[in-house]
C-alpha positions in Angstrom: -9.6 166.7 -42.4 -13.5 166.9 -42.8 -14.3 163.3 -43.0 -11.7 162.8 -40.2 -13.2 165.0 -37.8 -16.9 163.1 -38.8 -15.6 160.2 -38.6 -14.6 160.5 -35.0 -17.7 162.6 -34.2 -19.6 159.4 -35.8 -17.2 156.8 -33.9 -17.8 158.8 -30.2 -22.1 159.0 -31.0 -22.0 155.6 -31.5 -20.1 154.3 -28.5 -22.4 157.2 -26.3 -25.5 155.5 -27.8 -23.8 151.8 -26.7 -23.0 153.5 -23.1 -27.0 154.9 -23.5 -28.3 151.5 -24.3 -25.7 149.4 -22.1 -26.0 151.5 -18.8 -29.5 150.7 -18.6 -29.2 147.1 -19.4 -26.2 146.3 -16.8 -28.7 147.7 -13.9 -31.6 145.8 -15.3 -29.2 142.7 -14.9 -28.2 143.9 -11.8 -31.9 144.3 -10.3 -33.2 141.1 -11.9 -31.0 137.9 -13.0 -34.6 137.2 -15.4 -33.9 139.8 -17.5 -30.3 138.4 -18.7 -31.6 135.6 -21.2 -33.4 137.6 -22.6 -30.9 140.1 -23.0 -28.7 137.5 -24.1 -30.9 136.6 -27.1 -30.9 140.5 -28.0 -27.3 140.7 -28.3 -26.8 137.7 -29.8 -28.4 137.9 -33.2 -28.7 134.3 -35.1 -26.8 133.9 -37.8 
């Protein structure tokens, strides 16, 4: 029950860090369209 209950605490810091990380992105795409290329490249790692 343990490793459960980390489990989900690890699974809902990770998608509040995405939310953290994304939130701030989205407006920077919304203020300037230059930004998204390069936000592109970020998210898209090369193989």
């Amino acid at each position: 029950m343990l490793t459960t209950r980390r489990f989900v605490q690890s699974v809902v810091a990770s998608a509040v860090a995405l939310a953290a990380i994304a939130i701030p992105t989205v407006a920077l795409l919304q203020d300037g369209p230059v930004q998204f290329p390069i936000q592109i490249t970020i998210a898209d790692p090369l193989p």
